[in-house]
Z-matrix of the N, CA and C atoms (Angstrom, degrees):
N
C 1 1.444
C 2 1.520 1 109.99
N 3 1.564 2 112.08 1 56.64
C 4 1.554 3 99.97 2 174.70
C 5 1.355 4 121.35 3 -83.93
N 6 1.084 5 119.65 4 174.84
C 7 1.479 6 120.79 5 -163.40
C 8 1.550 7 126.67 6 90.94
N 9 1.674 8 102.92 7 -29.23
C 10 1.171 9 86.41 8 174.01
C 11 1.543 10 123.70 9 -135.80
N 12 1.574 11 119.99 10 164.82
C 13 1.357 12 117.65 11 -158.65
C 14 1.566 13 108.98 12 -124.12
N 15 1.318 14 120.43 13 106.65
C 16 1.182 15 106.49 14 -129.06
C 17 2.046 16 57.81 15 -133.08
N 18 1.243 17 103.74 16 143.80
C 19 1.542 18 115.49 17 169.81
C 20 1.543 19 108.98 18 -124.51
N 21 1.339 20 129.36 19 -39.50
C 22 1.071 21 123.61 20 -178.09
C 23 1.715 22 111.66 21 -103.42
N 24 1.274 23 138.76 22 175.63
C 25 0.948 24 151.26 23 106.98
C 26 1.670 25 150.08 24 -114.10
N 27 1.095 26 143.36 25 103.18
C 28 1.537 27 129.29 26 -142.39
C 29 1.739 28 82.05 27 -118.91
N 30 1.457 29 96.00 28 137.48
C 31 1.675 30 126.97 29 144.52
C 32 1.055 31 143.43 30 -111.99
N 33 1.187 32 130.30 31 124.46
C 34 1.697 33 129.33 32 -134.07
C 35 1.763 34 85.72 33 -121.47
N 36 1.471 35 102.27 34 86.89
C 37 1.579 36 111.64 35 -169.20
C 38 1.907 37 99.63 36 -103.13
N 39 1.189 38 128.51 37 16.02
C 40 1.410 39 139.02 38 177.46
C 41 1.706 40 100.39 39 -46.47
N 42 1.164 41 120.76 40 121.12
C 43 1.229 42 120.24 41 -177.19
C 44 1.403 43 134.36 42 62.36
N 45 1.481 44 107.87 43 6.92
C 46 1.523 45 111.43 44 178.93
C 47 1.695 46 88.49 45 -94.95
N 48 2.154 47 103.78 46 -80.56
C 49 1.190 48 80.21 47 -169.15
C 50 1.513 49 137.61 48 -86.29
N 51 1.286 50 109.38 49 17.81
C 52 1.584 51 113.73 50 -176.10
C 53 1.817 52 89.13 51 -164.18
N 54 1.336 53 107.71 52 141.06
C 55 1.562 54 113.34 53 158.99
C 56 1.154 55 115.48 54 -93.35
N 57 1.485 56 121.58 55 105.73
C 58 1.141 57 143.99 56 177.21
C 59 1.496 58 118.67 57 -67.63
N 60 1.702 59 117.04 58 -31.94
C 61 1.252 60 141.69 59 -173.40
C 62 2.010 61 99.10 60 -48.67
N 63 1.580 62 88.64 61 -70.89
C 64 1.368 63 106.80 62 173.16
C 65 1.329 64 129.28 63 -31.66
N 66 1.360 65 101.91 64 -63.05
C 67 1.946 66 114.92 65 152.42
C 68 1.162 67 125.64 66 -49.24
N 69 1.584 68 129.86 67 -39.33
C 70 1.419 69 93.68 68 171.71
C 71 1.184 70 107.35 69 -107.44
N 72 1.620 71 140.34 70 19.26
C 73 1.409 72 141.82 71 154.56
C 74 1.646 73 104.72 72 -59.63
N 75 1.582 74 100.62 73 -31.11
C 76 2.064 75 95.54 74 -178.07
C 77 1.476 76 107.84 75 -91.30
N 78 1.877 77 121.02 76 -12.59
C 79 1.597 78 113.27 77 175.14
C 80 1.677 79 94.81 78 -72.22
N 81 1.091 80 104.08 79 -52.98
C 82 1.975 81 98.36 80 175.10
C 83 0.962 82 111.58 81 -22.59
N 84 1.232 83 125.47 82 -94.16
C 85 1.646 84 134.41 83 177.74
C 86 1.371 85 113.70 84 -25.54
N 87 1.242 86 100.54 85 -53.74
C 88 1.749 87 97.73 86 175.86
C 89 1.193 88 104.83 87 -48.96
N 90 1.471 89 116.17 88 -69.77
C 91 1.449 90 109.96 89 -153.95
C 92 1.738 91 108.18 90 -58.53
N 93 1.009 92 89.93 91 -31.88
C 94 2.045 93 97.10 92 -165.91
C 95 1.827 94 100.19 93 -76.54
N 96 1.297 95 119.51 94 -6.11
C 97 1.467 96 121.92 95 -177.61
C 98 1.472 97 101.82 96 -96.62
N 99 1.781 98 123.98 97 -27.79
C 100 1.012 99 129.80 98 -177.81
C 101 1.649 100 100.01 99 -67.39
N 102 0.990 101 124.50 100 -33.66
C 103 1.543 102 133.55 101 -138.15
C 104 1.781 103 89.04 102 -97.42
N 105 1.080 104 120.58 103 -22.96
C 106 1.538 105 117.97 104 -173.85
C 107 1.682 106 126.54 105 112.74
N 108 1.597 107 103.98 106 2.34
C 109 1.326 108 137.66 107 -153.96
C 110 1.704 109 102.44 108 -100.67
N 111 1.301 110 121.28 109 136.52
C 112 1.481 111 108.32 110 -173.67
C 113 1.958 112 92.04 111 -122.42
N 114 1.566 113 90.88 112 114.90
C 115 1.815 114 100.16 113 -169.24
C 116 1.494 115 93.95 114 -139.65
N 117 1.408 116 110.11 115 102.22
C 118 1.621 117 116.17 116 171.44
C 119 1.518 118 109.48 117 -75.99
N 120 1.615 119 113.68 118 156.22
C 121 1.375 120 127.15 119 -169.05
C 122 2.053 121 101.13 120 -64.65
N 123 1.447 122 94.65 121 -58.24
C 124 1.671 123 78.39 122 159.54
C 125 1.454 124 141.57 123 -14.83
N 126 1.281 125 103.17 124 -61.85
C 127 1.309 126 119.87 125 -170.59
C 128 1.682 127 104.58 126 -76.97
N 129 1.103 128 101.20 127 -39.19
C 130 1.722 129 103.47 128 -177.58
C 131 1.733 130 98.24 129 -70.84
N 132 1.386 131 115.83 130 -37.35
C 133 1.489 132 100.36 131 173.07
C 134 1.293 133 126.71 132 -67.67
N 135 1.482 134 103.71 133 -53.12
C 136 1.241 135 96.23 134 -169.67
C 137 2.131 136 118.01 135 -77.54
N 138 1.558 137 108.55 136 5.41
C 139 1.569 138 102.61 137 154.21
C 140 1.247 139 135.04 138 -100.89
N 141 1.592 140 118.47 139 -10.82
C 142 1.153 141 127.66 140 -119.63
C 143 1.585 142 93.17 141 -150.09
N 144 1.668 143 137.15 142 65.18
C 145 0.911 144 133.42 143 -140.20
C 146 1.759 145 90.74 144 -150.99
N 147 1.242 146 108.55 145 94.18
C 148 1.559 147 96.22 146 -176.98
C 149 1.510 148 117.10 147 82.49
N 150 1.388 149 125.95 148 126.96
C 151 1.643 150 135.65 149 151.66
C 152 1.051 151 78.71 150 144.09
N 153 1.681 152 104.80 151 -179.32
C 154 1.193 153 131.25 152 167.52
C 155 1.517 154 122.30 153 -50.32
N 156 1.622 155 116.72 154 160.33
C 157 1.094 156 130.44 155 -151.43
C 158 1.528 157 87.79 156 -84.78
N 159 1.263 158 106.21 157 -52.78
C 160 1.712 159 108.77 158 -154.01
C 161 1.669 160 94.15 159 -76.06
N 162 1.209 161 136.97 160 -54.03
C 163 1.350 162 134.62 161 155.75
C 164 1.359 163 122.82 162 -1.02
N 165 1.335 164 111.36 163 -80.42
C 166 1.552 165 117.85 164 172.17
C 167 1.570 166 110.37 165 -75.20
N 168 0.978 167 132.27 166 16.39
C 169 1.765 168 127.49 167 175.91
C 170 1.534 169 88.69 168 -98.03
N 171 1.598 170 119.13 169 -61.41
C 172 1.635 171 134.51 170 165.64
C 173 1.464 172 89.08 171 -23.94
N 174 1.151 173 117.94 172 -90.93
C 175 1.711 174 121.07 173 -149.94
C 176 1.709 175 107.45 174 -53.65
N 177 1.698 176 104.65 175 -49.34
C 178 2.044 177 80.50 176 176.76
C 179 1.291 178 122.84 177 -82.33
N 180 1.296 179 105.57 178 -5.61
C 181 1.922 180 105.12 179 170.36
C 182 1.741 181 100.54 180 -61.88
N 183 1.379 182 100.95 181 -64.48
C 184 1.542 183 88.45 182 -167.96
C 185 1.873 184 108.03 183 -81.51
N 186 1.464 185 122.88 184 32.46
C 187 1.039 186 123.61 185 153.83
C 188 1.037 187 120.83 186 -76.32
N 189 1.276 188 102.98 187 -63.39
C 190 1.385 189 116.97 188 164.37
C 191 1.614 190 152.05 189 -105.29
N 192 1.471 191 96.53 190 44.89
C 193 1.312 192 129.05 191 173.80
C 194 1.251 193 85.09 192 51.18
N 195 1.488 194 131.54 193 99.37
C 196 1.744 195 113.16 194 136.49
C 197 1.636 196 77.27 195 -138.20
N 198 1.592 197 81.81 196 164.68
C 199 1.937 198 114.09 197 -173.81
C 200 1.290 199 89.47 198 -109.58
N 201 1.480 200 115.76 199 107.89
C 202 1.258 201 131.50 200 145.09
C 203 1.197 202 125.98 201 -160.72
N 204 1.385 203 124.17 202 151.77
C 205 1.846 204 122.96 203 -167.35
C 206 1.741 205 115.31 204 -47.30
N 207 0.815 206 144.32 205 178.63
C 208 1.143 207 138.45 206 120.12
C 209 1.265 208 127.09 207 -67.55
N 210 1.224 209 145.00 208 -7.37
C 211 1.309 210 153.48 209 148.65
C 212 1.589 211 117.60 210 -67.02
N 213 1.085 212 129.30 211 -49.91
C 214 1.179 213 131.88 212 136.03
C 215 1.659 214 126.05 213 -28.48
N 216 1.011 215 116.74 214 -59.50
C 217 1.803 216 119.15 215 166.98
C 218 1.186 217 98.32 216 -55.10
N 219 1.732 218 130.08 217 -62.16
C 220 1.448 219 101.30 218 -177.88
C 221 1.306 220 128.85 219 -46.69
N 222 1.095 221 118.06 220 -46.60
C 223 1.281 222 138.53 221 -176.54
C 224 1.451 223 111.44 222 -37.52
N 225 1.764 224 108.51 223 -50.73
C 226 1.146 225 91.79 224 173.27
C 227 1.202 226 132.62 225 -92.74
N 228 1.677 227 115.27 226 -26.47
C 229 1.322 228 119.13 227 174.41
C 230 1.633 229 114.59 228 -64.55
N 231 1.387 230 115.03 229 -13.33
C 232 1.668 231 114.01 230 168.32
C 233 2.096 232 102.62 231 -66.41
N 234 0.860 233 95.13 232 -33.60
C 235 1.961 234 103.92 233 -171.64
C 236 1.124 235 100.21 234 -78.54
N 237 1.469 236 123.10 235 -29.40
C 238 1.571 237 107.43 236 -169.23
C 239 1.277 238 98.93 237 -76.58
């Protein structure tokens, strides 16, 4: 392959080799079960399917009324 200089390569393996979706639909729950909040994996699947991280943390916080930052949610869903 001369000619070319290729430094990176990225593979966008999301759901081939592991469903990731699933995983962080169950850090949700975690975190939102930690918080005092009752949010089954169901529910995190079947709304919560793709977008941004901070997006959907926004939408089930104020789903389900809990007071906490969004910086804080990262915080924890980065740990989970």
């Amino acid at each position: 392959m001369s000619g070319y200089n290729t430094k990176c390569v990225i593979f966008d393996c999301d759901g081939t080799l592991i469903d990731s979706e699933k995983l962080r639909c169950q850090a949700l729950v975690n975190i939102f079960t930690q918080l005092g909040a009752e949010y089954s994996l169901s529910q995190a699947l079947s709304h919560y399917q793709g977008g941004k991280t901070a997006d959907i943390l926004s939408s089930v916080r104020d789903y389900l009324n809990v007071s906490a930052s969004i910086d804080r949610l990262k915080v924890c869903i980065a740990s989970s």
